[in-house]
PDB file of N, CA, C and O in Angstrom:
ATOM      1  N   UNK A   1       9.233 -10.819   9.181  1.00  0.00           N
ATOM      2  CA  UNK A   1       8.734  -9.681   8.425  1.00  0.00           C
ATOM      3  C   UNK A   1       8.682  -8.481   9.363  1.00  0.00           C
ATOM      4  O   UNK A   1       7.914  -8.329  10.313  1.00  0.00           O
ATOM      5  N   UNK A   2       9.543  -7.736   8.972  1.00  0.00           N
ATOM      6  CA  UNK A   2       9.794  -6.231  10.142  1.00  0.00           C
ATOM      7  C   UNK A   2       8.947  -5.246   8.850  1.00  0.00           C
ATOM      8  O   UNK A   2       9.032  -5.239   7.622  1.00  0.00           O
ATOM      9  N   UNK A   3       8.015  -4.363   9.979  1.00  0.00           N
ATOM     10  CA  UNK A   3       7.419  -3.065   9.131  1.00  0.00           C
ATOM     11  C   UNK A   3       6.565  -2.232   9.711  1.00  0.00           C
ATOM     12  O   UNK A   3       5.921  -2.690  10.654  1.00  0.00           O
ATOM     13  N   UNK A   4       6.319  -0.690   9.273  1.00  0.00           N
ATOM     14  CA  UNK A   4       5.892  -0.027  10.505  1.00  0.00           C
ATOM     15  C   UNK A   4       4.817   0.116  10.132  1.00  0.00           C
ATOM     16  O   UNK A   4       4.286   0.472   9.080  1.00  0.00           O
ATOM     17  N   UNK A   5       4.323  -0.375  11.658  1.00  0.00           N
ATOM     18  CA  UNK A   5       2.738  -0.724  12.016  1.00  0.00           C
ATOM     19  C   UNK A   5       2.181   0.607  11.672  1.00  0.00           C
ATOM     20  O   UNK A   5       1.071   0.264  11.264  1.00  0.00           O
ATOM     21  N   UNK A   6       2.218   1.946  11.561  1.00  0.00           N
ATOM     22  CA  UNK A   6       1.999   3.295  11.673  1.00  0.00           C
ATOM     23  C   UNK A   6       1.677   3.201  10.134  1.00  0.00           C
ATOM     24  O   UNK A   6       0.550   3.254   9.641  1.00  0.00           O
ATOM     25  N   UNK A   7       2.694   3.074   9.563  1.00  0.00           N
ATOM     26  CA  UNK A   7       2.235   2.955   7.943  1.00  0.00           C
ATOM     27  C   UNK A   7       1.118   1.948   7.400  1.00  0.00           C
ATOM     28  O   UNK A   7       0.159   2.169   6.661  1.00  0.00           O
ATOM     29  N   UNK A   8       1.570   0.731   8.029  1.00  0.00           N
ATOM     30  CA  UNK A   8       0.118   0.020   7.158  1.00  0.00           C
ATOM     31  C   UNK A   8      -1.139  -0.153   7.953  1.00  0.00           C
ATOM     32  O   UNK A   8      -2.131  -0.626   7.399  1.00  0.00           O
ATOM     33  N   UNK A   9      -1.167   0.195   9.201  1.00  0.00           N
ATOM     34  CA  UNK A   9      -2.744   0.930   9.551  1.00  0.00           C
ATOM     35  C   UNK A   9      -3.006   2.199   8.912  1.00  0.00           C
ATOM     36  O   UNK A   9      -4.176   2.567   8.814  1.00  0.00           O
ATOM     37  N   UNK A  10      -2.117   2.875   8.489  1.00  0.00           N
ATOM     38  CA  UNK A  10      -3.145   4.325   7.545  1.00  0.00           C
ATOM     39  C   UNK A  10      -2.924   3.554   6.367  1.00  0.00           C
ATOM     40  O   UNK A  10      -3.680   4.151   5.600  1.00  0.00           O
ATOM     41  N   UNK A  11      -2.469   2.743   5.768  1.00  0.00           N
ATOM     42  CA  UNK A  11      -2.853   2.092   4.645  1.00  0.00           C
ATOM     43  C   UNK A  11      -3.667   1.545   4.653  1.00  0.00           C
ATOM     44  O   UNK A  11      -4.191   1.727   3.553  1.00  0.00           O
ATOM     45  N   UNK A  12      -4.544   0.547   5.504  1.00  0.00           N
ATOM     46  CA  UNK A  12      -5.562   0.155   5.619  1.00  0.00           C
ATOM     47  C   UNK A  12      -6.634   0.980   5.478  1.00  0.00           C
ATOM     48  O   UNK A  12      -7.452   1.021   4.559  1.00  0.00           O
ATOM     49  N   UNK A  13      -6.532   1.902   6.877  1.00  0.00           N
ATOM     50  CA  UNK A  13      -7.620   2.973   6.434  1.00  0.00           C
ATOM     51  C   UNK A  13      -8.021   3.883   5.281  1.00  0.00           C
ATOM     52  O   UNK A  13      -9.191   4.225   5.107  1.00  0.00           O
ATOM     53  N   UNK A  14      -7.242   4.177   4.675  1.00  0.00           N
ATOM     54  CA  UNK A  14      -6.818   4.895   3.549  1.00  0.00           C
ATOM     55  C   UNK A  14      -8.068   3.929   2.154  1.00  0.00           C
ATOM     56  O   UNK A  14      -8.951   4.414   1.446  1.00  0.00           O
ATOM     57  N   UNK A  15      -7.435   2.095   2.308  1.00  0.00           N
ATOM     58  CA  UNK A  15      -8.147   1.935   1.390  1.00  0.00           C
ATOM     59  C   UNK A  15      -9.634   1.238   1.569  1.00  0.00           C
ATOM     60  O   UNK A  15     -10.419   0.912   0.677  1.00  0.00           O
ATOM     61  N   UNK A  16      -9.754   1.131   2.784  1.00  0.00           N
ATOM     62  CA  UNK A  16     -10.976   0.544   3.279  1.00  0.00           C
ATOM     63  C   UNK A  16     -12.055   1.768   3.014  1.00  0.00           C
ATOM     64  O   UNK A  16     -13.244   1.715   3.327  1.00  0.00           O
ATOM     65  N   UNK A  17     -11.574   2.581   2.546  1.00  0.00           N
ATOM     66  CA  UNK A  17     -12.470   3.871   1.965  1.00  0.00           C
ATOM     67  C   UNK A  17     -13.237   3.765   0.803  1.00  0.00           C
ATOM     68  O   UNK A  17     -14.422   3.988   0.554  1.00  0.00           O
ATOM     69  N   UNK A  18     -11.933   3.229  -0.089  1.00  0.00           N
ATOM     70  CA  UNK A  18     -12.875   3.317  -1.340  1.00  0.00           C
ATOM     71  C   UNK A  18     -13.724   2.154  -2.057  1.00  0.00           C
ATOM     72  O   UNK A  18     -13.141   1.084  -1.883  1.00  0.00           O
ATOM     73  N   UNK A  19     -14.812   2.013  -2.745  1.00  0.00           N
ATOM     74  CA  UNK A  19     -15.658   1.820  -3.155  1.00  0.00           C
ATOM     75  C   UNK A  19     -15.468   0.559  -4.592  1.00  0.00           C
ATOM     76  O   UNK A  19     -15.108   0.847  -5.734  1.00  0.00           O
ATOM     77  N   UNK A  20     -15.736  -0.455  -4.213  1.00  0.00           N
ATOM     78  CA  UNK A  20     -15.549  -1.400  -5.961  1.00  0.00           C
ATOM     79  C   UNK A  20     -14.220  -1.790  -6.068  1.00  0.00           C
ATOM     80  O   UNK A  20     -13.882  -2.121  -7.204  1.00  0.00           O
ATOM     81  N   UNK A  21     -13.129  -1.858  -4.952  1.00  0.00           N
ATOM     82  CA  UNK A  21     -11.650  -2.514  -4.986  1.00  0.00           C
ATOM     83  C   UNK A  21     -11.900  -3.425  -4.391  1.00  0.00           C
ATOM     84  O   UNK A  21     -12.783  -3.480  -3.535  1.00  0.00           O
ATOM     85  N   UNK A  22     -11.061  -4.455  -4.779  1.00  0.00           N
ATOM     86  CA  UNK A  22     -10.747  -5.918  -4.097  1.00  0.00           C
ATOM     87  C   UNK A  22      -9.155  -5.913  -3.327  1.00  0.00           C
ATOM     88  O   UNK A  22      -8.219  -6.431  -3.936  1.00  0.00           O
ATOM     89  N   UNK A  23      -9.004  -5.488  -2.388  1.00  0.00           N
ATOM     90  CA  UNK A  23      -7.716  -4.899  -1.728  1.00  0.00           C
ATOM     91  C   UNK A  23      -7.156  -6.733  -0.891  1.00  0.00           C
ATOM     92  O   UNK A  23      -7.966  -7.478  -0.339  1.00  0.00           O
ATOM     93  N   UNK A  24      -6.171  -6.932  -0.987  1.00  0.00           N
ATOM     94  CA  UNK A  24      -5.313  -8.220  -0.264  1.00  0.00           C
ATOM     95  C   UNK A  24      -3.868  -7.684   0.286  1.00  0.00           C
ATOM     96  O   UNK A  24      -2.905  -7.140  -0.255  1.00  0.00           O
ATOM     97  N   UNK A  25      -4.075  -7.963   1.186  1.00  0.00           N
ATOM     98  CA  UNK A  25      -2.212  -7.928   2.135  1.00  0.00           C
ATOM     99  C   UNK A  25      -1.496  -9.421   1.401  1.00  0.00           C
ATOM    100  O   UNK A  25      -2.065 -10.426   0.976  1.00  0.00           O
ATOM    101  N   UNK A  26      -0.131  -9.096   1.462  1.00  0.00           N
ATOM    102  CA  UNK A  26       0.549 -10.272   1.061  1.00  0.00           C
ATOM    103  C   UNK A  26       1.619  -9.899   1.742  1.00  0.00           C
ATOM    104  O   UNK A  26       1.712  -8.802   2.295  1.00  0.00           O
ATOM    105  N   UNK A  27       2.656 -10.939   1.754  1.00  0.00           N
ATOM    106  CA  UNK A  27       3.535 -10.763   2.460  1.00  0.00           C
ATOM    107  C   UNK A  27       4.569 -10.615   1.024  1.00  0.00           C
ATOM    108  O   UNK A  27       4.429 -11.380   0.069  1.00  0.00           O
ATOM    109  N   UNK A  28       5.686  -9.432   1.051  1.00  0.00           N
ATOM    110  CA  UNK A  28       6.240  -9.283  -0.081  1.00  0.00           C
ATOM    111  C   UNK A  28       7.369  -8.198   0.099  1.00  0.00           C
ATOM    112  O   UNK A  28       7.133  -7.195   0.772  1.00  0.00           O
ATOM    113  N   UNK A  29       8.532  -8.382  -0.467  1.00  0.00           N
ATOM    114  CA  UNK A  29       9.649  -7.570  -0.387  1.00  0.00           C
ATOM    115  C   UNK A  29      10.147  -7.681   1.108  1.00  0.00           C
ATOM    116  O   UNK A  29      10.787  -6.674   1.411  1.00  0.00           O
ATOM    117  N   UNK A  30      10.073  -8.371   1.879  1.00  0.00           N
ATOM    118  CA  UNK A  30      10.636  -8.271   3.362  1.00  0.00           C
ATOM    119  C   UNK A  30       9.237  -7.238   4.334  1.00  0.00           C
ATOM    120  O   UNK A  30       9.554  -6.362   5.139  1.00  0.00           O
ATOM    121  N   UNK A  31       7.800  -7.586   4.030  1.00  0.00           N
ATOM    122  CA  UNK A  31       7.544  -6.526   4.022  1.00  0.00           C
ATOM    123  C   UNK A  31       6.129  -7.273   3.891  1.00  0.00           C
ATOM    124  O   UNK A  31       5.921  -8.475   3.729  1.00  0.00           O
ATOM    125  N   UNK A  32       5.099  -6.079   4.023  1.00  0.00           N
ATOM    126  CA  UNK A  32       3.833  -6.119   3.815  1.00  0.00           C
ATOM    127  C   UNK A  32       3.365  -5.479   2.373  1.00  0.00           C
ATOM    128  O   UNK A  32       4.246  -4.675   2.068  1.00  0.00           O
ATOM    129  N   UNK A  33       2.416  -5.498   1.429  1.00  0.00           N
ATOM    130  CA  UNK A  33       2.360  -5.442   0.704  1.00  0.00           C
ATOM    131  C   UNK A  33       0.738  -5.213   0.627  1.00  0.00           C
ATOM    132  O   UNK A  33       0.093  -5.841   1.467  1.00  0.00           O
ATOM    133  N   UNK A  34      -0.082  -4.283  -0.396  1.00  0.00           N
ATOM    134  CA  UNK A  34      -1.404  -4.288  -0.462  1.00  0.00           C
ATOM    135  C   UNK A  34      -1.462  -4.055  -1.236  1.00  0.00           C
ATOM    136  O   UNK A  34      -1.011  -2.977  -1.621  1.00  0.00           O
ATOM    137  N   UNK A  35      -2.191  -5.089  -2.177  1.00  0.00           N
ATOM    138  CA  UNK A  35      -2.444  -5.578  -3.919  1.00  0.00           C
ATOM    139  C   UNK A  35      -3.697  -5.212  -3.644  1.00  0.00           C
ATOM    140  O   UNK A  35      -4.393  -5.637  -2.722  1.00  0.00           O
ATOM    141  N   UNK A  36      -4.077  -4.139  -4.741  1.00  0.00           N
ATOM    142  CA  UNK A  36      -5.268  -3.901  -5.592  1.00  0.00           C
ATOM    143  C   UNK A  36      -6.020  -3.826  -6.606  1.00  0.00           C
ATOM    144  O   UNK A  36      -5.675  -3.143  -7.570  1.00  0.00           O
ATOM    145  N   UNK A  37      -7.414  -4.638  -6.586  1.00  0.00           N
ATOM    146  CA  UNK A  37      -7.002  -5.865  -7.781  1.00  0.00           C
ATOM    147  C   UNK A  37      -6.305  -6.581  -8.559  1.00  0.00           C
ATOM    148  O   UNK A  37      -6.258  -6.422  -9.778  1.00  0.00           O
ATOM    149  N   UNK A  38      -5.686  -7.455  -7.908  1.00  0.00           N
ATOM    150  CA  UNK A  38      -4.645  -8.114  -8.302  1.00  0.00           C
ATOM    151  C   UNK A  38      -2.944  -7.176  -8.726  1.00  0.00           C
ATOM    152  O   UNK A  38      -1.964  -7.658  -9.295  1.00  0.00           O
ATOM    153  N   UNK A  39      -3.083  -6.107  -8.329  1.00  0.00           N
ATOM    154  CA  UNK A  39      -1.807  -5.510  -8.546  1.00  0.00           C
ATOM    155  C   UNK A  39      -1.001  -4.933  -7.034  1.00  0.00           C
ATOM    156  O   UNK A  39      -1.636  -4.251  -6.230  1.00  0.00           O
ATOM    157  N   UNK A  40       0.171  -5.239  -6.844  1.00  0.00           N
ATOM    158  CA  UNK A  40       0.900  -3.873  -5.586  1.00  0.00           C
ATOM    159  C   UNK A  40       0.750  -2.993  -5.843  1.00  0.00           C
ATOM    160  O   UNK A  40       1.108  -2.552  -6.935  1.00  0.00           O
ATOM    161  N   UNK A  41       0.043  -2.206  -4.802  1.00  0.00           N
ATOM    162  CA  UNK A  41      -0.655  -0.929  -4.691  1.00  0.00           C
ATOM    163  C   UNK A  41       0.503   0.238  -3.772  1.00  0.00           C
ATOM    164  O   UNK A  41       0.841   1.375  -4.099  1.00  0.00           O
ATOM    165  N   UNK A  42       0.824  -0.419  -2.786  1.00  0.00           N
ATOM    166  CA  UNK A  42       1.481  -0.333  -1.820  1.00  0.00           C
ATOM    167  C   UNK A  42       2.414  -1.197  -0.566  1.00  0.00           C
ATOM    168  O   UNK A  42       1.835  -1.967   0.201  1.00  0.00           O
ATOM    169  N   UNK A  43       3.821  -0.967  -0.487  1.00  0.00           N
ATOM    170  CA  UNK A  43       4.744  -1.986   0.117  1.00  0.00           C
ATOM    171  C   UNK A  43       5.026  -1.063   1.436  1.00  0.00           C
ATOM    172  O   UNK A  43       5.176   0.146   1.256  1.00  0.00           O
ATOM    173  N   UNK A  44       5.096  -1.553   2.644  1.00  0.00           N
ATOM    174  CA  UNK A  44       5.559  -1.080   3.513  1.00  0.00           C
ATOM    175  C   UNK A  44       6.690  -2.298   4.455  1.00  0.00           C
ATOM    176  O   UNK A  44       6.307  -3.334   5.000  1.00  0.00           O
ATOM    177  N   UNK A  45       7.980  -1.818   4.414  1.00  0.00           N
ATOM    178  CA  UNK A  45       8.935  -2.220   4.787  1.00  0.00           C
ATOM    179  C   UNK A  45      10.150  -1.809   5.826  1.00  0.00           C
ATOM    180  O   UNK A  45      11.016  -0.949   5.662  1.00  0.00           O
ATOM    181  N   UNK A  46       9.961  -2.609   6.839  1.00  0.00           N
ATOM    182  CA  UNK A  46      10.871  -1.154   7.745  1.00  0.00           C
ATOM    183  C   UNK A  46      10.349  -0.367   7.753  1.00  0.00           C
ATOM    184  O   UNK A  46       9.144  -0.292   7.993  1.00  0.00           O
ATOM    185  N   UNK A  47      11.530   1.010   7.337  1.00  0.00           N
ATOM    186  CA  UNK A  47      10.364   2.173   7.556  1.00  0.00           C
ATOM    187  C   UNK A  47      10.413   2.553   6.282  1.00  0.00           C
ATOM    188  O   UNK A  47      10.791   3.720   6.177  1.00  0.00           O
ATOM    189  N   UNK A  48      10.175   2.017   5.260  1.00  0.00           N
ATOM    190  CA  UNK A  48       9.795   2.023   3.782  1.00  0.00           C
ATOM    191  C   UNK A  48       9.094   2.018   3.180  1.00  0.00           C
ATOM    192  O   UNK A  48       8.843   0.870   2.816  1.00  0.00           O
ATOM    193  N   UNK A  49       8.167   3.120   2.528  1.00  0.00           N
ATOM    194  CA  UNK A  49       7.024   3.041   2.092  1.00  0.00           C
ATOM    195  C   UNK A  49       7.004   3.291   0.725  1.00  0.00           C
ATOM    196  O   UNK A  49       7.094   4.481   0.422  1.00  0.00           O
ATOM    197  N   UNK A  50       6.870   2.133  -0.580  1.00  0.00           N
ATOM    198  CA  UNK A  50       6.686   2.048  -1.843  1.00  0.00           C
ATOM    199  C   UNK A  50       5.193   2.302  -1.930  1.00  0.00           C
ATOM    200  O   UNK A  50       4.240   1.772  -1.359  1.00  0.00           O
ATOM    201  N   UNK A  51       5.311   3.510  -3.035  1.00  0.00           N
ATOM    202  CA  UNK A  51       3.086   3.454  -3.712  1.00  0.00           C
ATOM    203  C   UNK A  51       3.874   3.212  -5.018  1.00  0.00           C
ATOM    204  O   UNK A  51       5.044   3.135  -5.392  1.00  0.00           O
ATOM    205  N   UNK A  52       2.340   3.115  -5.626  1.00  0.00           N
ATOM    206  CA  UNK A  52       1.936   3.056  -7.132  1.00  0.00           C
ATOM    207  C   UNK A  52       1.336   4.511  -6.845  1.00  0.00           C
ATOM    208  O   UNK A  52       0.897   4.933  -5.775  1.00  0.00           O
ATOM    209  N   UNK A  53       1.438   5.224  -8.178  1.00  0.00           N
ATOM    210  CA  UNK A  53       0.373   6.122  -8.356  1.00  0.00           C
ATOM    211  C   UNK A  53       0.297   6.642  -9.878  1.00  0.00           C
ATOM    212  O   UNK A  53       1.153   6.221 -10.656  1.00  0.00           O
ATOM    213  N   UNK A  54      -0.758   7.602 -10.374  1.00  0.00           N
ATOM    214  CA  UNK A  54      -0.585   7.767 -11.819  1.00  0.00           C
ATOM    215  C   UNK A  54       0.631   9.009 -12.119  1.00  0.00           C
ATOM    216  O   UNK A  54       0.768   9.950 -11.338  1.00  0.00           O
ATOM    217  N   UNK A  55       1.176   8.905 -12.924  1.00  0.00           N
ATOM    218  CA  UNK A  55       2.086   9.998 -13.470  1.00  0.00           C
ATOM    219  C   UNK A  55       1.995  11.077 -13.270  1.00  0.00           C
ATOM    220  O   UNK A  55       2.648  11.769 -12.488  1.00  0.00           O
ATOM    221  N   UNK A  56       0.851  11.462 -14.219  1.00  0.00           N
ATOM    222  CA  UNK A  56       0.166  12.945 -14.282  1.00  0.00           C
ATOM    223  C   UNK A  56      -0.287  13.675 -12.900  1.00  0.00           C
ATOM    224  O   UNK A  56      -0.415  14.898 -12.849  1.00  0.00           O
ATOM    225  N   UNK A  57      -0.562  12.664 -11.572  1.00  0.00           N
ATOM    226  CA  UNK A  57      -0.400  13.067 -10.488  1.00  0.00           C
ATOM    227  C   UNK A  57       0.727  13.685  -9.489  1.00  0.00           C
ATOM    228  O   UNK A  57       0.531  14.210  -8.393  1.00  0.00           O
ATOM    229  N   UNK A  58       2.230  13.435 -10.316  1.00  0.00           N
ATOM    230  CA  UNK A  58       3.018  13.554  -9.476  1.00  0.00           C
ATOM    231  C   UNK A  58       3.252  14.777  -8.916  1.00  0.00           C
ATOM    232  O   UNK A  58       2.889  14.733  -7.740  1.00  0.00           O
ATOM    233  N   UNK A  59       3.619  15.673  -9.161  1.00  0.00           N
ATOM    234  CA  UNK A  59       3.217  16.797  -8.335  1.00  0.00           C
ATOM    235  C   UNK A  59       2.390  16.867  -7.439  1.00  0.00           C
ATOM    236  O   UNK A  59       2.644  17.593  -6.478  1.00  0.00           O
ATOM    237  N   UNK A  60       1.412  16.285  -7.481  1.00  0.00           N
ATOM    238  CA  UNK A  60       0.314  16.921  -5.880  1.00  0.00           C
ATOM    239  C   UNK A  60       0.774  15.792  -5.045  1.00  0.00           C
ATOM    240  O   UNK A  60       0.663  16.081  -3.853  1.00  0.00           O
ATOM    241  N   UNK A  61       1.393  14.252  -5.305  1.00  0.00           N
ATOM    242  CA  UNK A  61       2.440  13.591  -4.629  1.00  0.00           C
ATOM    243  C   UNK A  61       3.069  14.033  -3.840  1.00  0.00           C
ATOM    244  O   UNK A  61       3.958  13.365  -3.314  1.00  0.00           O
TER     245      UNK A  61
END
């Protein structure tokens, strides 16, 4: 499993922030992966970084 350490330590930090999530690493896509509540939240691969986010947000994305 190759992936950059740079990305999923600010992913960590990022979600160790918020409040009432149940956050899990998995190993997934060649890659690290952080399911929140039970969903992929975020994949980091190589130097590949998949989010989830809401729609109506995309712009400030």
């Amino acid at each position: 499993m190759a992936h950059n350490n740079e990305f999923v330590n600010r992913g960590r930090e990022r979600l160790a922030i918020e409040e009432n999530i149940e956050v899990e690493e998995k190993s997934m896509f060649r890659g690290l992966s952080f399911l929140v509540n039970g969903k992929m939240y975020i994949n980091v691969s190589h130097e590949n970084l998949m989010c989830r986010y809401n729609a109506k947000l995309e712009d400030e994305v």
